[in-house]
C-alpha positions as YAML, in Angstrom:
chain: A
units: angstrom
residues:
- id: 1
  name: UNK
  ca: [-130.12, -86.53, 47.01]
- id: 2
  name: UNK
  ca: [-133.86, -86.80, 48.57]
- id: 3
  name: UNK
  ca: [-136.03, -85.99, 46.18]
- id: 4
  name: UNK
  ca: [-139.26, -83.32, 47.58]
- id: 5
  name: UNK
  ca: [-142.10, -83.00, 45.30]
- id: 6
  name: UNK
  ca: [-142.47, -79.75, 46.94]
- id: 7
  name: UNK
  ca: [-139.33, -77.99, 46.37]
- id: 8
  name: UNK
  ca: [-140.73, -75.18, 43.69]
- id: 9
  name: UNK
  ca: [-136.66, -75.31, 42.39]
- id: 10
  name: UNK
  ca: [-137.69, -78.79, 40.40]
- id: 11
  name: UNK
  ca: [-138.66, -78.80, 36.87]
- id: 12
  name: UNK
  ca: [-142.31, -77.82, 35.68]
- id: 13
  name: UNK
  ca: [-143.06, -81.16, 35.50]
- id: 14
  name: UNK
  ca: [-142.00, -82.45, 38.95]
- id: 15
  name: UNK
  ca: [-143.76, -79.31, 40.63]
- id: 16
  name: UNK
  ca: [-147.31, -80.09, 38.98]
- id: 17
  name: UNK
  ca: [-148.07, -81.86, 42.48]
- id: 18
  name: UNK
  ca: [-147.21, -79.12, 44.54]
- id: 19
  name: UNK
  ca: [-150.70, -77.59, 44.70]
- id: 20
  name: UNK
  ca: [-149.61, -73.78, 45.13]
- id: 21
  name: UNK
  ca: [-152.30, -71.06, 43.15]
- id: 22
  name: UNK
  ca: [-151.17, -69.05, 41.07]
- id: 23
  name: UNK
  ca: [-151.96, -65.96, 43.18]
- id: 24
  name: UNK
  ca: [-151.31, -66.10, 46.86]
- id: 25
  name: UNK
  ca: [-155.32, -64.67, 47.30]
- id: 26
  name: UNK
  ca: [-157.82, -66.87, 49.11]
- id: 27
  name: UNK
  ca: [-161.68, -66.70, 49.19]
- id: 28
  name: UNK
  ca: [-164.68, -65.33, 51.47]
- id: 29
  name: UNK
  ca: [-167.39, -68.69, 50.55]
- id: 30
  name: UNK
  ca: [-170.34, -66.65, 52.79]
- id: 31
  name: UNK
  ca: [-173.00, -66.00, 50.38]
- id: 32
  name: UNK
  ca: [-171.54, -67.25, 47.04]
- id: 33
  name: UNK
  ca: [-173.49, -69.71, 45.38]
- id: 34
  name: UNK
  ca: [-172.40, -73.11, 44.46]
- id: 35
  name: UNK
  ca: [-173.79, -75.53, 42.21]
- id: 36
  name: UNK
  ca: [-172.87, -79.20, 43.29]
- id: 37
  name: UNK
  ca: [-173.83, -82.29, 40.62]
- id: 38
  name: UNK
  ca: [-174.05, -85.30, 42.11]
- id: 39
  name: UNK
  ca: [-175.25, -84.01, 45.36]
- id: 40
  name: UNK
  ca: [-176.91, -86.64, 46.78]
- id: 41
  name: UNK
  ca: [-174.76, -88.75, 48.28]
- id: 42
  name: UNK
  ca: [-171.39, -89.20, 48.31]
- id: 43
  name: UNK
  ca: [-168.23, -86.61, 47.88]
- id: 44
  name: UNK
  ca: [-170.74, -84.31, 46.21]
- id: 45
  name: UNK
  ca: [-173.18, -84.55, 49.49]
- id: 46
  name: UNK
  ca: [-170.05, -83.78, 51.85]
- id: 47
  name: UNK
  ca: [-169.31, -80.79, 49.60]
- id: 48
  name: UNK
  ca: [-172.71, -79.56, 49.96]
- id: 49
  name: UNK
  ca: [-171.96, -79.83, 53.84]
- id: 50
  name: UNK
  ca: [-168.68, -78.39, 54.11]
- id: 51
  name: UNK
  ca: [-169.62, -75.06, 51.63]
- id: 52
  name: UNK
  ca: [-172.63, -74.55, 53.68]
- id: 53
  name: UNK
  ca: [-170.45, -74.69, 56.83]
- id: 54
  name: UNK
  ca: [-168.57, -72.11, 55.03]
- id: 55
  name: UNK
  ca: [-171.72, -69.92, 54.43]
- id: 56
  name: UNK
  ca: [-172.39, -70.56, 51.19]
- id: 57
  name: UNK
  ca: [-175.79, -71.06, 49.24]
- id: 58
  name: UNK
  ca: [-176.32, -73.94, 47.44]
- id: 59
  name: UNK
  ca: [-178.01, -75.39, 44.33]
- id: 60
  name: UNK
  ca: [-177.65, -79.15, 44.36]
- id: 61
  name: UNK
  ca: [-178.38, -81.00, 41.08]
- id: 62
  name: UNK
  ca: [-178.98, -84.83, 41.26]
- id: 63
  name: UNK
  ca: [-181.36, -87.06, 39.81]
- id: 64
  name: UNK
  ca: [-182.91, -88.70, 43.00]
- id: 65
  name: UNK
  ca: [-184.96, -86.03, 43.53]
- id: 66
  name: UNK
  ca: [-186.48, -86.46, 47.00]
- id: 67
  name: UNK
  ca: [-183.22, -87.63, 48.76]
- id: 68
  name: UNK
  ca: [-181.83, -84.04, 47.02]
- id: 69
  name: UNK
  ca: [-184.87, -82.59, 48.79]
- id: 70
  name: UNK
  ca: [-184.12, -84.13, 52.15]
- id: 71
  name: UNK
  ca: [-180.43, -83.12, 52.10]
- id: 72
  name: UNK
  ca: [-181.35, -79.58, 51.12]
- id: 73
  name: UNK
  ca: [-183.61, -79.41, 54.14]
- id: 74
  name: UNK
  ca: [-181.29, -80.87, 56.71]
- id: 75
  name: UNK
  ca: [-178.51, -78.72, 55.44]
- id: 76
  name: UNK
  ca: [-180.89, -75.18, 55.56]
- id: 77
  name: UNK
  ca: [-181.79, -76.52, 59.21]
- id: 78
  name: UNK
  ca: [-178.46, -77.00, 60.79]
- id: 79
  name: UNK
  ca: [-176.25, -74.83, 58.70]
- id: 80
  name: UNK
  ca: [-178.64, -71.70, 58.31]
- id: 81
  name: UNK
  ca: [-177.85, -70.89, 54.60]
- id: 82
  name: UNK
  ca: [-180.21, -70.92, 51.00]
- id: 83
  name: UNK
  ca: [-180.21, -74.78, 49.56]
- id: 84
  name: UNK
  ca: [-182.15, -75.55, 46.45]
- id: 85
  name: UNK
  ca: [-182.78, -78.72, 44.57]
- id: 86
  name: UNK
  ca: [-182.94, -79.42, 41.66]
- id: 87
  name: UNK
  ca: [-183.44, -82.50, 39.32]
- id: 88
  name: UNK
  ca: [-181.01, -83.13, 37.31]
- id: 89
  name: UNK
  ca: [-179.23, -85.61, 34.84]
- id: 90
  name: UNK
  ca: [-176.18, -84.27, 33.82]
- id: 91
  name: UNK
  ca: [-176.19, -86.22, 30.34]
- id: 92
  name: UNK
  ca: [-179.02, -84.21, 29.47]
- id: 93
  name: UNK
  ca: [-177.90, -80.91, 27.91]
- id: 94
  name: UNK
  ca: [-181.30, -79.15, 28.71]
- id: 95
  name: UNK
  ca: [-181.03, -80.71, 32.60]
- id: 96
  name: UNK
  ca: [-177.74, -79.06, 32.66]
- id: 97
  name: UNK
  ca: [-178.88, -75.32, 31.15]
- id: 98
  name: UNK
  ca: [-181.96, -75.67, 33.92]
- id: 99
  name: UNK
  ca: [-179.42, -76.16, 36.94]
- id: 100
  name: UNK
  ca: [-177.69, -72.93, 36.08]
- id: 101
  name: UNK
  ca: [-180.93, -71.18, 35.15]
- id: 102
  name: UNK
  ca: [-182.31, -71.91, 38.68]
- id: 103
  name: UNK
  ca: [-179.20, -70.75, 40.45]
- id: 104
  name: UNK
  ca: [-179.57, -67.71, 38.90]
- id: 105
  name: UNK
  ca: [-183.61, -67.60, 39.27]
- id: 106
  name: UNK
  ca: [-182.77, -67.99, 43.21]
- id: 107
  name: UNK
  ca: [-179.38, -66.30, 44.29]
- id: 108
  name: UNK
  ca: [-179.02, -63.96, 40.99]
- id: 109
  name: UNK
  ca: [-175.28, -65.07, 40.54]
- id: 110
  name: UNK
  ca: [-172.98, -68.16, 40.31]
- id: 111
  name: UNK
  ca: [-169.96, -67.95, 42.19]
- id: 112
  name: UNK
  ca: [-168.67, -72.13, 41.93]
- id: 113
  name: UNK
  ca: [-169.44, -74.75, 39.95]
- id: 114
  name: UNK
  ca: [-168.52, -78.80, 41.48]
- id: 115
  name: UNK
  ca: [-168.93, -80.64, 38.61]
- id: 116
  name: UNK
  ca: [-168.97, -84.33, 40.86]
- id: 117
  name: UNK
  ca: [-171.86, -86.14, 39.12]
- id: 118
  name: UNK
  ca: [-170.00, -89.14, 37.77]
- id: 119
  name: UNK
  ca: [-170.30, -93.29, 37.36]
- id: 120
  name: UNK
  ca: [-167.58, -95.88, 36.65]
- id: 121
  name: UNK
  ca: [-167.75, -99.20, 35.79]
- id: 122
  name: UNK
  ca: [-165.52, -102.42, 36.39]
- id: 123
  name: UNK
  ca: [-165.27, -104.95, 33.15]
- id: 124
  name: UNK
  ca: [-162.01, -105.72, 30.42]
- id: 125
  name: UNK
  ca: [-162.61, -103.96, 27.39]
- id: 126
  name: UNK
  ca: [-162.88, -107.11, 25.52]
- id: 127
  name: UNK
  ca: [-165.84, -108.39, 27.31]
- id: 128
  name: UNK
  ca: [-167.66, -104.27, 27.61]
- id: 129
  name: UNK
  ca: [-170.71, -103.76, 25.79]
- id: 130
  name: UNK
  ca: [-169.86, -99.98, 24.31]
- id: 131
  name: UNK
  ca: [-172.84, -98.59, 25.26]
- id: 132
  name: UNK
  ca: [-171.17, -99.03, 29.09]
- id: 133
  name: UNK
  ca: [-168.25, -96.51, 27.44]
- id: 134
  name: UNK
  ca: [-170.90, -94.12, 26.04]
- id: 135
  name: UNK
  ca: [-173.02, -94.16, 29.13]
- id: 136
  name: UNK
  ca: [-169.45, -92.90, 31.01]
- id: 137
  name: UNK
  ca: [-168.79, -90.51, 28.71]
- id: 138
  name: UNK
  ca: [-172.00, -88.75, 28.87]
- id: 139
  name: UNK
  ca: [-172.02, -88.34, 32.63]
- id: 140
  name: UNK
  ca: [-168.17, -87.59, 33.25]
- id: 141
  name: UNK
  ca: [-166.88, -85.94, 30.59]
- id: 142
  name: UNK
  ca: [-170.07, -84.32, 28.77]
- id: 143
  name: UNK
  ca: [-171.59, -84.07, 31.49]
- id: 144
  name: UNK
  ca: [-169.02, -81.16, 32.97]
- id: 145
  name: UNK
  ca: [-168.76, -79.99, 29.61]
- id: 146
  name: UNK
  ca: [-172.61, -79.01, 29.43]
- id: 147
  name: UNK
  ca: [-172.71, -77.53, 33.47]
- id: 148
  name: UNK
  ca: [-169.85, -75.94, 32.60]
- id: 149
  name: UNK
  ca: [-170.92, -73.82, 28.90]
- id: 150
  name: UNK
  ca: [-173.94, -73.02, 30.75]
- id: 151
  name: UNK
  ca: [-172.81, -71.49, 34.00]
- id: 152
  name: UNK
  ca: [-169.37, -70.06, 32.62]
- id: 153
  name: UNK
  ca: [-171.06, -66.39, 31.76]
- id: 154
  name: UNK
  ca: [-171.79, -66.00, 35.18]
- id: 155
  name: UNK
  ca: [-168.49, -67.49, 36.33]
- id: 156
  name: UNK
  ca: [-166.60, -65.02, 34.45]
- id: 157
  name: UNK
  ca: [-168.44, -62.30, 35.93]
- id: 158
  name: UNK
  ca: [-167.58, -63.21, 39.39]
- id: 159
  name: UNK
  ca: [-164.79, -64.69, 38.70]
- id: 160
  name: UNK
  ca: [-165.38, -67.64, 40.19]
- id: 161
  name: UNK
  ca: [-164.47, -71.19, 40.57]
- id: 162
  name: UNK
  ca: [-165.03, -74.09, 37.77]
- id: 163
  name: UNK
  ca: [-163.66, -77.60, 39.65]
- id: 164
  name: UNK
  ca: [-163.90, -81.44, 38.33]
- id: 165
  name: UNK
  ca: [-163.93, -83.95, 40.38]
- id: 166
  name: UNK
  ca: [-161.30, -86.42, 38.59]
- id: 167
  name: UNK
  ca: [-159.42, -89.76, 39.73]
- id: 168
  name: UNK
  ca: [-156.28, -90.59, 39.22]
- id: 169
  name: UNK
  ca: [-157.38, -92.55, 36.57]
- id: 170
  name: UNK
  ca: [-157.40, -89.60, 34.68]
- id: 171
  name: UNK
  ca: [-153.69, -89.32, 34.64]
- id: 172
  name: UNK
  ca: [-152.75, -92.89, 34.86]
- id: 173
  name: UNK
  ca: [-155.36, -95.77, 32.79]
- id: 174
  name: UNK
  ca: [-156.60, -98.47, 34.70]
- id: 175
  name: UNK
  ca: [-157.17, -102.00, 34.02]
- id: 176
  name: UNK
  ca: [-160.90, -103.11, 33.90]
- id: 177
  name: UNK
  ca: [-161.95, -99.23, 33.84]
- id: 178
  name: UNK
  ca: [-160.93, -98.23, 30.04]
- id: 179
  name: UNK
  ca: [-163.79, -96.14, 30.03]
- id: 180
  name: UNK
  ca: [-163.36, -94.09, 33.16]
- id: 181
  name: UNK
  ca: [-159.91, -93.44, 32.42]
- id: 182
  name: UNK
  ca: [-160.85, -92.20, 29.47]
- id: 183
  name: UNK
  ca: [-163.47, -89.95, 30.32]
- id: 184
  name: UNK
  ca: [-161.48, -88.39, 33.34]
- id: 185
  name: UNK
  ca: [-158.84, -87.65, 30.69]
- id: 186
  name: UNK
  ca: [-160.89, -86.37, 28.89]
- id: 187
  name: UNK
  ca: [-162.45, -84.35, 31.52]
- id: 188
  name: UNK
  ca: [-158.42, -83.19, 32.64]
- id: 189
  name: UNK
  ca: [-157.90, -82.29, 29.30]
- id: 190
  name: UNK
  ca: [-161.00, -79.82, 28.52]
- id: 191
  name: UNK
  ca: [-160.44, -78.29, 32.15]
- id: 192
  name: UNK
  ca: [-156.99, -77.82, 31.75]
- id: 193
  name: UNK
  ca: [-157.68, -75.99, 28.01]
- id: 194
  name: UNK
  ca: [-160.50, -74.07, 29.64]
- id: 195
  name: UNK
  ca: [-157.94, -72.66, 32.51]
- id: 196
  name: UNK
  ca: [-155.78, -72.00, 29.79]
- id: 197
  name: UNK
  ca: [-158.13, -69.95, 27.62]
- id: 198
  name: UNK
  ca: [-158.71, -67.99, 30.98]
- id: 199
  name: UNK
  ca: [-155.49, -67.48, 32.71]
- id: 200
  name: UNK
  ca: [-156.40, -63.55, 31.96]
- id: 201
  name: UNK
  ca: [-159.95, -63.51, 32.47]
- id: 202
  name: UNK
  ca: [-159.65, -64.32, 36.77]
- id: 203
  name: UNK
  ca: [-161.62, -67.77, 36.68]
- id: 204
  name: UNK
  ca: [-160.46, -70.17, 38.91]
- id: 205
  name: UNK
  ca: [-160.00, -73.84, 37.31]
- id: 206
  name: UNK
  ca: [-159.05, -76.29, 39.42]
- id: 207
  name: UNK
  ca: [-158.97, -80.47, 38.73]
- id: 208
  name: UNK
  ca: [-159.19, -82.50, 41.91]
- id: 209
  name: UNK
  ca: [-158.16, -86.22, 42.24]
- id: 210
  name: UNK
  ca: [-159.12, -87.57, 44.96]
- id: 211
  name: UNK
  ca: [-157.80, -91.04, 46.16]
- id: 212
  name: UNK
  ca: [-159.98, -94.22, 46.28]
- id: 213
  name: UNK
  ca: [-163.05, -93.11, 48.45]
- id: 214
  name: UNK
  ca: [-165.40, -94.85, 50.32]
- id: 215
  name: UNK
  ca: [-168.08, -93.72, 48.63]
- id: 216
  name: UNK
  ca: [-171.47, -95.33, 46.39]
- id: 217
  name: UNK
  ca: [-169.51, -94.74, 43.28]
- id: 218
  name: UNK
  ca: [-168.40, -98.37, 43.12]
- id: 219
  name: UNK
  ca: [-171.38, -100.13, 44.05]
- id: 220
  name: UNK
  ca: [-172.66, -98.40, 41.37]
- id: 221
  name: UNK
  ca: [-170.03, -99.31, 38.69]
- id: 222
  name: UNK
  ca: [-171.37, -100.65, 35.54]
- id: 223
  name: UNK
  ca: [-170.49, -104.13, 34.44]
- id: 224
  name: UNK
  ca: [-170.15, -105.66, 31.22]
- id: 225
  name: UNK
  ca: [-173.46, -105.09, 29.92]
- id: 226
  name: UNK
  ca: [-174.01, -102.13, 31.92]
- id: 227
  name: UNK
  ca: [-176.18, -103.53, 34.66]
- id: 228
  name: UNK
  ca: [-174.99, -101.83, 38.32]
- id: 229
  name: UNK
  ca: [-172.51, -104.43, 39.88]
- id: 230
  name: UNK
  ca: [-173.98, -103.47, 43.61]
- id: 231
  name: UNK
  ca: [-170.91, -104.49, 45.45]
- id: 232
  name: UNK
  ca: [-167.12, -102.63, 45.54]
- id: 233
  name: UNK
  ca: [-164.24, -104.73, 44.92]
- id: 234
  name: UNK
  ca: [-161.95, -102.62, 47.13]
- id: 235
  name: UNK
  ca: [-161.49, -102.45, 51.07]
- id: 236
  name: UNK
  ca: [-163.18, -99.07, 52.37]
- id: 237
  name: UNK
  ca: [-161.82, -99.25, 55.80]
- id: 238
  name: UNK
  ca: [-158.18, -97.93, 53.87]
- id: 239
  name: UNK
  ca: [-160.13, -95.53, 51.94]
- id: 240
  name: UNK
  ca: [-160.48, -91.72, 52.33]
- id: 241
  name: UNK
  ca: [-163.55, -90.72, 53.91]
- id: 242
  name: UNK
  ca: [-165.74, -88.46, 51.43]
- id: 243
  name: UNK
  ca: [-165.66, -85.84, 54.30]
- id: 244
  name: UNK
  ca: [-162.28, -85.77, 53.74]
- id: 245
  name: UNK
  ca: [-162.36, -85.16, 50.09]
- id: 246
  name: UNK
  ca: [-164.75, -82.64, 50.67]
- id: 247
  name: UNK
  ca: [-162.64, -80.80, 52.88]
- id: 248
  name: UNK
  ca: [-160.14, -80.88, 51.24]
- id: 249
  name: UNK
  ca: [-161.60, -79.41, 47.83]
- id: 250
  name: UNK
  ca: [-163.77, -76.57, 49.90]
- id: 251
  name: UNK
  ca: [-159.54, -75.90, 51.02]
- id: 252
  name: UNK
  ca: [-158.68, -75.27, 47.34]
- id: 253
  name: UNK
  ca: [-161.58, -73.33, 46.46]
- id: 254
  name: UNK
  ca: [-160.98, -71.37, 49.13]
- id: 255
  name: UNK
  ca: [-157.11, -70.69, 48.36]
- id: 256
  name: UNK
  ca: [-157.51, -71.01, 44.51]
- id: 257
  name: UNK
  ca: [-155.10, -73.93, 43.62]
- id: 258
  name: UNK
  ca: [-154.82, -75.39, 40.75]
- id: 259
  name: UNK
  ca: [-154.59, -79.26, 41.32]
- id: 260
  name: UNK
  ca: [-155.31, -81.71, 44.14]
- id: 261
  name: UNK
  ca: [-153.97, -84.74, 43.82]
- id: 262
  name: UNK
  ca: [-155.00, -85.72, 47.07]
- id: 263
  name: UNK
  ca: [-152.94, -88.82, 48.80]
- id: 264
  name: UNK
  ca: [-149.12, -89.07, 48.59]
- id: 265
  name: UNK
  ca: [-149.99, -92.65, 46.21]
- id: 266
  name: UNK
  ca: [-151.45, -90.59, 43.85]
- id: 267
  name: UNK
  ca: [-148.54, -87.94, 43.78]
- id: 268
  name: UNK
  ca: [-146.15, -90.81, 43.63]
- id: 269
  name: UNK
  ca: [-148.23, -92.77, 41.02]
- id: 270
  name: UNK
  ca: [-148.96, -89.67, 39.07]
- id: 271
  name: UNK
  ca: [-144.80, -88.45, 39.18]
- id: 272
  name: UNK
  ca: [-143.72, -91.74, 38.54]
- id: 273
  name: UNK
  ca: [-146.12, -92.60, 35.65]
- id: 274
  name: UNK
  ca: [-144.09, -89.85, 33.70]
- id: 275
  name: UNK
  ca: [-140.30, -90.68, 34.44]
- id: 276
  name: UNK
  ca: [-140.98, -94.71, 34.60]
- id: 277
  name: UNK
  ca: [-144.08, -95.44, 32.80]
- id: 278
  name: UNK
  ca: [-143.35, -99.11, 32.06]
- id: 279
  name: UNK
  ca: [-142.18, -100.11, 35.53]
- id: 280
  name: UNK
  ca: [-145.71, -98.45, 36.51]
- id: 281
  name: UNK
  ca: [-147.53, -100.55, 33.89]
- id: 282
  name: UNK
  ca: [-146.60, -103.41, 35.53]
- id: 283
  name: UNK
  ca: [-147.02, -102.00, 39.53]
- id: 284
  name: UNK
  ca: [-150.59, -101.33, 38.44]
- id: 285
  name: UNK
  ca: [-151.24, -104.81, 36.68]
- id: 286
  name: UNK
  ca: [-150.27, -106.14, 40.04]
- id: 287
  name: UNK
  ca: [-152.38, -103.79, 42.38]
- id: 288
  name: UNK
  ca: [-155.44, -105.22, 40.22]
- id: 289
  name: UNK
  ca: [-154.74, -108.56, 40.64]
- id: 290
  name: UNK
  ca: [-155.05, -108.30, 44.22]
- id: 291
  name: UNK
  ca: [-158.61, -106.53, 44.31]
- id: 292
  name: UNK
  ca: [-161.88, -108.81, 45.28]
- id: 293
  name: UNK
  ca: [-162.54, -110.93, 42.59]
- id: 294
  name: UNK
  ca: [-159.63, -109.35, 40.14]
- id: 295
  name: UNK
  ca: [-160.41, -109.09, 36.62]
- id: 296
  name: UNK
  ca: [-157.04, -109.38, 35.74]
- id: 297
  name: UNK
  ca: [-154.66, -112.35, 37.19]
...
């Protein structure tokens, strides 16, 4: 027998990766507001794009302030919709409370919320300074948990859309990135409580996992002692695009799913993790081994 990930007669736990909402309803994005961390480059800079395409307004949060500003301009100019920007470090609880604040000062309401700001890092545990695993933790994981307390009021009263950008290394750990697995689980887990807590309410929670993208995230990873390692140890020419991602996100806002798990891989990796963990441990150990200068041999 052929097995389908996408025949709704499997198990719960086989039809996780079929991506349906829970309500067949789908979403008018003209005029809603959207707050976007980690807007200024990147998957959270093609989001900006795409939502604008779709007519929404925009409040972009980032910390490089004037590339935010360019981006916001360029996007007002060819897409003819509201962007604001606004500085922002999403480890900073009072950065956080601002963002929503100013979508509110400009467009009165909050209709989405992208929480995309994010860092990872490349180094085995036994060699990591912890500060490298704190550092991730505050920008992943408490990072969506502060955007998200502080725009949720508003989200509940237009019962709107609260998304993290994950990894598949939030369902599945991987070598020489103990910390960003970590915090993407924990970001999965406080996401999927939160949807939980609102399954009556009409908020929309949604957890996308994109596949490796060719994106700065990587040149950005943290090493050891948390110094920026400035070059990716992967091959972007296989990667998704982060237009892609983007579009593919904007997709599920629009139609209300529940997970993306976006590359058949990931489904695969992400099924298979569950029924064969152990023959997985060791697939993974020898996907590592292959990357640019592998941590792991």
């Amino acid at each position: 027998m052929k097995l389908r990930l996408h025949d709704p007669s499997l198990p719960g736990y086989l039809t996780e990766f079929n991506n349906h909402p829970l309500k067949q309803n789908t979403l008018n994005l003209k005029n809603k507001t959207v707050i976007i961390t980690g807007a200024s480059s990147g998957i959270g800079k093609s989001c900006a794009e795409e939502f604008a395409r779709q007519g929404a307004n925009l409040v972009l949060g980032a910390r490089k302030y004037v590339d935010l500003c360019k981006i916001a301009s360029e996007i007002e100019q060819q897409y003819g919709v509201k962007a604001v920007a606004v500085q922002c470090d999403v480890s900073i609880e009072a950065d956080c409370k601002h963002l929503s604040d100013q979508a509110l000062l400009t467009f009165g309401r909050i209709d989405i919320l992208i929480n995309n700001a994010g860092i990872s890092m490349r180094a085995l545990f036994k060699d990591l300074d912890l500060v490298v695993i704190r550092n991730l933790m505050d920008v992943n994981f408490w990072g969506t948990v502060y955007c998200t307390k502080y725009a949720l009021p508003e989200l509940l009263k237009s019962k709107g859309s609260v998304v993290g950008i994950s990894s598949i290394a939030g369902y599945r750990g991987l070598p020489g990135r103990t910390g960003y697995s970590a915090s993407k689980f924990a970001m999965n887990g406080f996401l999927e409580a939160l949807r939980v807590e609102n399954l009556k309410t009409g908020l929309h929670v949604m957890i996308a996992a994109p596949g490796f993208t060719a994106s700065n995230i990587r040149n950005t990873a943290l090493s050891k002692d948390g110094e920026q390692h400035g070059e990716t140890s992967m091959d972007e020419g296989k990667m998704m695009s982060a237009e892609e991602v983007a579009r593919t996100i904007v997709d599920g806002v629009i139609k209300r799913k529940r997970t993306l798990i976006m590359t058949g891989q990931g489904k695969l990796a992400v099924l298979m993790n569950k029924l064969i963990p152990a023959w997985v441990d060791k697939k993974v150990y020898e996907l590592f081994t292959k990357e640019k200068n592998a941590l792991i041999k």
